[in-house]
Jmol script that loads the backbone (N, CA, C; Angstrom):
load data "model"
ATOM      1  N   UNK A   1      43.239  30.113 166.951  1.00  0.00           N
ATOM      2  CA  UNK A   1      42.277  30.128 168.050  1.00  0.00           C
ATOM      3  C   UNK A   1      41.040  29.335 167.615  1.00  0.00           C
ATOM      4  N   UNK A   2      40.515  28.567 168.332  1.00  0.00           N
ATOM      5  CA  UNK A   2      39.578  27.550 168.458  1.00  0.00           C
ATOM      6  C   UNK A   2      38.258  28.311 168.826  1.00  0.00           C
ATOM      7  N   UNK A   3      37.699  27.909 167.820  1.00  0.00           N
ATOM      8  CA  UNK A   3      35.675  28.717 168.491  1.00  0.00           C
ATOM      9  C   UNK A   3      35.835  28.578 169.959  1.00  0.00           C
ATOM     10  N   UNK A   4      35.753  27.466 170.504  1.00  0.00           N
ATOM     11  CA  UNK A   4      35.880  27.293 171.650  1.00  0.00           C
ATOM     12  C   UNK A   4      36.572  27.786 172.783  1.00  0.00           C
ATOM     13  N   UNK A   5      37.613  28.219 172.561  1.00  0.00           N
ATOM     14  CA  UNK A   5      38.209  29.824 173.211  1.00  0.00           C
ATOM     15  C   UNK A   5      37.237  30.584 172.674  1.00  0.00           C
ATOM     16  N   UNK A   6      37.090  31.106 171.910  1.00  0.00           N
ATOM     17  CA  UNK A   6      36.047  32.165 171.470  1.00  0.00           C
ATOM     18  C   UNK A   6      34.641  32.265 172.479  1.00  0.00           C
ATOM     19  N   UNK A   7      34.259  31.130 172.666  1.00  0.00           N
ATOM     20  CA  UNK A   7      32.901  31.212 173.591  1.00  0.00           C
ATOM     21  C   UNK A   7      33.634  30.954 175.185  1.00  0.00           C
ATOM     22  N   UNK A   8      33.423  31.692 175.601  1.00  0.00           N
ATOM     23  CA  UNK A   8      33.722  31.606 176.965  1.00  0.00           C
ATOM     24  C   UNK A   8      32.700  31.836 178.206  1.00  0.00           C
ATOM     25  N   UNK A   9      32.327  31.270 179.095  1.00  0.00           N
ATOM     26  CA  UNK A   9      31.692  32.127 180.464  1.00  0.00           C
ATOM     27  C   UNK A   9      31.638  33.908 180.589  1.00  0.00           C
ATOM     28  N   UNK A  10      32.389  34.318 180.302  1.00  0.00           N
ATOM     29  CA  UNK A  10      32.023  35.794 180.009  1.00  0.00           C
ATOM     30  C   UNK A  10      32.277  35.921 178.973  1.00  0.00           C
ATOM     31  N   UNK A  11      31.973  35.823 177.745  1.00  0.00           N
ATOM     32  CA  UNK A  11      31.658  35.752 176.315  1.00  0.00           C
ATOM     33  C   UNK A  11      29.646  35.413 176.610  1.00  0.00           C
ATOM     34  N   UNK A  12      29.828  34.835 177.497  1.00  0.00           N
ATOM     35  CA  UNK A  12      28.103  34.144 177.557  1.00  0.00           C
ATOM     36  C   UNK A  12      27.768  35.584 178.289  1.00  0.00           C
ATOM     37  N   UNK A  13      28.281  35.903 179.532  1.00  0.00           N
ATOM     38  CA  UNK A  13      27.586  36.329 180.691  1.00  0.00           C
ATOM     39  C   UNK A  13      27.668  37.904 180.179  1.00  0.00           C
ATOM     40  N   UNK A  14      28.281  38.288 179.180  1.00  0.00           N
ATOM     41  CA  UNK A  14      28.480  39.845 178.113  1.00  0.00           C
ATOM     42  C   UNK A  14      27.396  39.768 177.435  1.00  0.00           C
ATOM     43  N   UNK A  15      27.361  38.707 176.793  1.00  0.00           N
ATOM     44  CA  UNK A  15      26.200  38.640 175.690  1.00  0.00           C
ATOM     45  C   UNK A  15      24.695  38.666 176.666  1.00  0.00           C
ATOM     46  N   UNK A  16      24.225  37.914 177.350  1.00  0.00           N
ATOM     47  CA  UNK A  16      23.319  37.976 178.351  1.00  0.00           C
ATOM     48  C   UNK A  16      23.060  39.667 178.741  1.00  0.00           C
ATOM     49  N   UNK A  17      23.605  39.790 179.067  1.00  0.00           N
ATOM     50  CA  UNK A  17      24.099  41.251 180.024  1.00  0.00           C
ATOM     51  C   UNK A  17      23.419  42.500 178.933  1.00  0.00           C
ATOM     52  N   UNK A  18      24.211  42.442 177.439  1.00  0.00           N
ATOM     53  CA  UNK A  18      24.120  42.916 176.092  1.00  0.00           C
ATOM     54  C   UNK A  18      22.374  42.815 175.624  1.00  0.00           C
ATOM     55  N   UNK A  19      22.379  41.667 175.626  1.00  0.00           N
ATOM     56  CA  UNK A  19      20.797  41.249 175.278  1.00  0.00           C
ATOM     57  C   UNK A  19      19.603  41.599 176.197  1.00  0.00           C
ATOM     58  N   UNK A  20      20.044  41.535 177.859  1.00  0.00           N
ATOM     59  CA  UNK A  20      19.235  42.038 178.805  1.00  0.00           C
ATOM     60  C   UNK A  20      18.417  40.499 178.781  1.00  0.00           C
ATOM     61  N   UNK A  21      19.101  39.628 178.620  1.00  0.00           N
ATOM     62  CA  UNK A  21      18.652  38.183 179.100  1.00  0.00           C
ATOM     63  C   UNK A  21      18.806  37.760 180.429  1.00  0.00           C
ATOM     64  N   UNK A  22      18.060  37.467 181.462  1.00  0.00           N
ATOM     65  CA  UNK A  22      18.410  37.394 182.690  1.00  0.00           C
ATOM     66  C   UNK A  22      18.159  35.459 182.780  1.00  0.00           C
ATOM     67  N   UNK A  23      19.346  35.485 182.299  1.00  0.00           N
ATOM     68  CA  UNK A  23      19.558  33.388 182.325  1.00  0.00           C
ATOM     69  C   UNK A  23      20.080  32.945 183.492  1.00  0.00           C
ATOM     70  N   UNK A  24      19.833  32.187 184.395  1.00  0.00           N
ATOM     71  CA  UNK A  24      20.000  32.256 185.168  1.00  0.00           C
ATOM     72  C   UNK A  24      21.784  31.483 185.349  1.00  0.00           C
ATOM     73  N   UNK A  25      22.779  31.173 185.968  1.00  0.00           N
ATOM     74  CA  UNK A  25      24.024  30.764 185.744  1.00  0.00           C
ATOM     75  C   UNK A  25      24.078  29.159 185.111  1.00  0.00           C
ATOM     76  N   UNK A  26      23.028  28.619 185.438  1.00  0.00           N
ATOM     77  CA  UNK A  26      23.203  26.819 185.447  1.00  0.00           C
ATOM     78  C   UNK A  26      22.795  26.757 183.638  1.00  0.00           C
ATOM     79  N   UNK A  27      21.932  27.803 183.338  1.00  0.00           N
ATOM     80  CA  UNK A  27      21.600  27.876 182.022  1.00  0.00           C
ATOM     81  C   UNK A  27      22.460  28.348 181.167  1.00  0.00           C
ATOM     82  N   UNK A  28      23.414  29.207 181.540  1.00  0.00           N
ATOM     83  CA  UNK A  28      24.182  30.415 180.831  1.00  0.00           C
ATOM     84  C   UNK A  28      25.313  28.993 180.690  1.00  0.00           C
ATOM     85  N   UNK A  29      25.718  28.290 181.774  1.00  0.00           N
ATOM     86  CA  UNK A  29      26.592  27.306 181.430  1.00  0.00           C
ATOM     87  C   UNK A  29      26.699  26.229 180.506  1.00  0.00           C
ATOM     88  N   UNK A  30      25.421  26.249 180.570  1.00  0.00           N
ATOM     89  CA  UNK A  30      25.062  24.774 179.264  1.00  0.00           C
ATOM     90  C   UNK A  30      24.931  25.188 177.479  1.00  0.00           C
ATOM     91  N   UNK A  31      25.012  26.929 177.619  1.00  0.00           N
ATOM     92  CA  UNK A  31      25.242  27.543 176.554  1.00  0.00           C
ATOM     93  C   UNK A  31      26.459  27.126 175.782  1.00  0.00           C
ATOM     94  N   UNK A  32      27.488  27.165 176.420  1.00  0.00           N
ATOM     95  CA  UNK A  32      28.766  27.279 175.600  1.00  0.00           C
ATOM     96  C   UNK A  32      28.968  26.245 174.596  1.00  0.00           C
ATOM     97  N   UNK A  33      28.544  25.248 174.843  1.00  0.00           N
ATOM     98  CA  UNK A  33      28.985  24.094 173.925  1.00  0.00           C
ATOM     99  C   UNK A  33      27.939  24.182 172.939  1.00  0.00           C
ATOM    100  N   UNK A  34      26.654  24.528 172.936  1.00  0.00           N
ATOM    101  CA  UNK A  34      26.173  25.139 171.645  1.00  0.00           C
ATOM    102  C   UNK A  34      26.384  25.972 170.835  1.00  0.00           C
ATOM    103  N   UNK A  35      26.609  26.832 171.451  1.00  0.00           N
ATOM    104  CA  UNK A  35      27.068  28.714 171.136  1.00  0.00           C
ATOM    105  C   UNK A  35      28.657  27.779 169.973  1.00  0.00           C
ATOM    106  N   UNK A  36      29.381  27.097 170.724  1.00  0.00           N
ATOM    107  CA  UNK A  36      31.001  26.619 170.055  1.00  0.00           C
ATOM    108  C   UNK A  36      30.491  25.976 169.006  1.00  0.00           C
ATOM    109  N   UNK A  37      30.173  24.793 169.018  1.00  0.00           N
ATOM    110  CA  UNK A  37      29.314  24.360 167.527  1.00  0.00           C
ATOM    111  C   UNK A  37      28.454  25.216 166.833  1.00  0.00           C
ATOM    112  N   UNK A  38      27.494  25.505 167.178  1.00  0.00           N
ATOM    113  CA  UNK A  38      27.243  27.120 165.680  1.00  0.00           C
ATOM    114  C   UNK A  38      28.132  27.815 165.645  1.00  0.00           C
ATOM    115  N   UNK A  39      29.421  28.463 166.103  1.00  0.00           N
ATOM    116  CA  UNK A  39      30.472  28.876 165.719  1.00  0.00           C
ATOM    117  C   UNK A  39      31.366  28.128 164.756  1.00  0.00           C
ATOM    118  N   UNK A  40      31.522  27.180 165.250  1.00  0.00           N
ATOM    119  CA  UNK A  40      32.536  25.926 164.503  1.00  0.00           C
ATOM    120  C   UNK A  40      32.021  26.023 162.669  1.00  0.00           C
ATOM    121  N   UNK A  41      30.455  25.589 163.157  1.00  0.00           N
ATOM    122  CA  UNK A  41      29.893  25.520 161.578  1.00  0.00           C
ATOM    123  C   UNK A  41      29.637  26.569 160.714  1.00  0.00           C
ATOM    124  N   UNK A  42      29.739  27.366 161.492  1.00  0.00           N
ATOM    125  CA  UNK A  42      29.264  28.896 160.449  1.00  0.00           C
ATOM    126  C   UNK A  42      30.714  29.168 160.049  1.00  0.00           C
ATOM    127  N   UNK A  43      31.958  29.128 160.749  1.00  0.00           N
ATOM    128  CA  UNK A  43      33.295  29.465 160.164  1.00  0.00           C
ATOM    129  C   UNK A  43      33.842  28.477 159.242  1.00  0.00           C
ATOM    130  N   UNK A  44      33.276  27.012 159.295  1.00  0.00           N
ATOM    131  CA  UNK A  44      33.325  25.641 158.117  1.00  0.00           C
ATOM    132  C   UNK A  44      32.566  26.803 156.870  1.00  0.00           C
ATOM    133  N   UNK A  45      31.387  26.609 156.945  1.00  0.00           N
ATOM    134  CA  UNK A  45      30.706  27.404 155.748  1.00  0.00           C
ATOM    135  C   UNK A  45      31.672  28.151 155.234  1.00  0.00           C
ATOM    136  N   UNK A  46      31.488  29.480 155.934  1.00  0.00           N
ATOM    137  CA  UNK A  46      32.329  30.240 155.797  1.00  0.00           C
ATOM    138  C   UNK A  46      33.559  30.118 154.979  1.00  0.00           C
ATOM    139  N   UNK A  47      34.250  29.391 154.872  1.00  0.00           N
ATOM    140  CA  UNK A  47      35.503  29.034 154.120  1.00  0.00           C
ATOM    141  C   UNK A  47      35.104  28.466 152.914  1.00  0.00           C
ATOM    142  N   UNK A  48      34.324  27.506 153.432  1.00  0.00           N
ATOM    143  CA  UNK A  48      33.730  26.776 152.058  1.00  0.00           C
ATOM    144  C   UNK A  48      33.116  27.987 150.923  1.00  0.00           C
ATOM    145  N   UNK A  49      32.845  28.581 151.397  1.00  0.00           N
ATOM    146  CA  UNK A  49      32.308  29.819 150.416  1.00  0.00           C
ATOM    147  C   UNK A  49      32.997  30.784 149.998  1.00  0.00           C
ATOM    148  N   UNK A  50      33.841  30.490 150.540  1.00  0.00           N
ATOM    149  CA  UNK A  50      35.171  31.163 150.408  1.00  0.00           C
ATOM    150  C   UNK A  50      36.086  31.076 149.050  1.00  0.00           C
ATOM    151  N   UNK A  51      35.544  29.587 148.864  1.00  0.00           N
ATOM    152  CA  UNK A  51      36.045  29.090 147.448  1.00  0.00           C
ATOM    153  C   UNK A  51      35.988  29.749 146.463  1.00  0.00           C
ATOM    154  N   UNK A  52      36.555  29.497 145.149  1.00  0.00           N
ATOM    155  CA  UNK A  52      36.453  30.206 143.857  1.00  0.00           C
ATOM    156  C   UNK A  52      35.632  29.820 143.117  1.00  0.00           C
ATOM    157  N   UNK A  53      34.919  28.545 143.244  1.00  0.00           N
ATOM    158  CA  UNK A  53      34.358  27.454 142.690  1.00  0.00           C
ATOM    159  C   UNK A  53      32.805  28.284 143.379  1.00  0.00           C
ATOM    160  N   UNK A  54      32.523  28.698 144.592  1.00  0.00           N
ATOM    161  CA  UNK A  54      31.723  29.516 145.511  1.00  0.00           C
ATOM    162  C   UNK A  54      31.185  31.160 145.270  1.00  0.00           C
ATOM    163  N   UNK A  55      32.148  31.220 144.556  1.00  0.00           N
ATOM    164  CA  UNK A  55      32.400  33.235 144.251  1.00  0.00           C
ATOM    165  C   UNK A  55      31.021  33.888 143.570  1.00  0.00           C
ATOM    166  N   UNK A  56      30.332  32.919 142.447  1.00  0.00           N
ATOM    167  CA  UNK A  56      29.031  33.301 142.200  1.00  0.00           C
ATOM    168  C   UNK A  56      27.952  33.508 142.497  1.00  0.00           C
ATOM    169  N   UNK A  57      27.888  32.896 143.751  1.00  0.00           N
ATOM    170  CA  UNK A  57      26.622  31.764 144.483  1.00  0.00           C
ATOM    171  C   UNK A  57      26.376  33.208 145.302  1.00  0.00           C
ATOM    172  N   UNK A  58      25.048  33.943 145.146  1.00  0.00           N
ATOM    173  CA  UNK A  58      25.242  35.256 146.096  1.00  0.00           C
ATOM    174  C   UNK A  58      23.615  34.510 146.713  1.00  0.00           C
ATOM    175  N   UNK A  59      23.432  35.287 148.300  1.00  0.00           N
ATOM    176  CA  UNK A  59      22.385  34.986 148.710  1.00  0.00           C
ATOM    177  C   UNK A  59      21.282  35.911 148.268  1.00  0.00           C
ATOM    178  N   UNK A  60      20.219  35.310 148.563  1.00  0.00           N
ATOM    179  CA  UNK A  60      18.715  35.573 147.543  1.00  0.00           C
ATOM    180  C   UNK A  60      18.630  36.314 149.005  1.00  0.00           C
ATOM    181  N   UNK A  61      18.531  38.008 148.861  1.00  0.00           N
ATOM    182  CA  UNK A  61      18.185  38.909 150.179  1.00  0.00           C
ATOM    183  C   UNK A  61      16.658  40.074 150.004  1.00  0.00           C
ATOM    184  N   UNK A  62      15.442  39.655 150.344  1.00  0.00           N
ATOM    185  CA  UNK A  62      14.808  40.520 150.214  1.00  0.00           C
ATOM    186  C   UNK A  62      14.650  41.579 151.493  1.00  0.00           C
ATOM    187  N   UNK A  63      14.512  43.107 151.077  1.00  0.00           N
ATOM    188  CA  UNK A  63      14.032  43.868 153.050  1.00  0.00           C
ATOM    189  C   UNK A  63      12.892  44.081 152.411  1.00  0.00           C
ATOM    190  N   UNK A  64      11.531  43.617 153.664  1.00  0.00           N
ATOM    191  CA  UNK A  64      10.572  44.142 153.424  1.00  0.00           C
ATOM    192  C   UNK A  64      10.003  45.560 152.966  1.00  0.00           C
ATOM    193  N   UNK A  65       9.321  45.608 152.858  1.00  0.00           N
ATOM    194  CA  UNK A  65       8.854  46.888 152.061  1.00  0.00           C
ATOM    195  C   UNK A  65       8.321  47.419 153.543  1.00  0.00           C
ATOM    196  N   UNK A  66       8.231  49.076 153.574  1.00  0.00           N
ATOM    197  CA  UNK A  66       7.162  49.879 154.761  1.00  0.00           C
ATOM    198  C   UNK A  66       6.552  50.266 154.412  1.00  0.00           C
TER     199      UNK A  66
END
end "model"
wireframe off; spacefill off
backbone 0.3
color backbone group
């Protein structure tokens, strides 16, 4: 399955809905093909880090303090 199946018109109009974003339809449409490319690239990464050559490399995570 292709990111791009993955983002769909109601994949958008759930998430909207979820978020309590009131986008209007002409906007919610021009989403998908962004929404599919940051998908595309975060699942590239993703693999790439996946590597063994990758396995050390941990991210630098601070939570603020309260």
């Amino acid at each position: 399955m292709s990111s791009r199946d993955l983002v769909t018109r109601e994949s958008i109009d759930d998430l909207c809905s979820l978020a309590g974003l009131p986008l209007p339809p002409d906007r919610r449409a021009r989403l998908a093909p962004i929404l599919s490319s940051l998908l595309t690239a975060a699942n590239d990464l993703s693999r790439k880090m996946a590597d063994a050559k990758y396995r050390s490399v941990v991210p630098i995570l601070r939570f603020p303090e309260r």
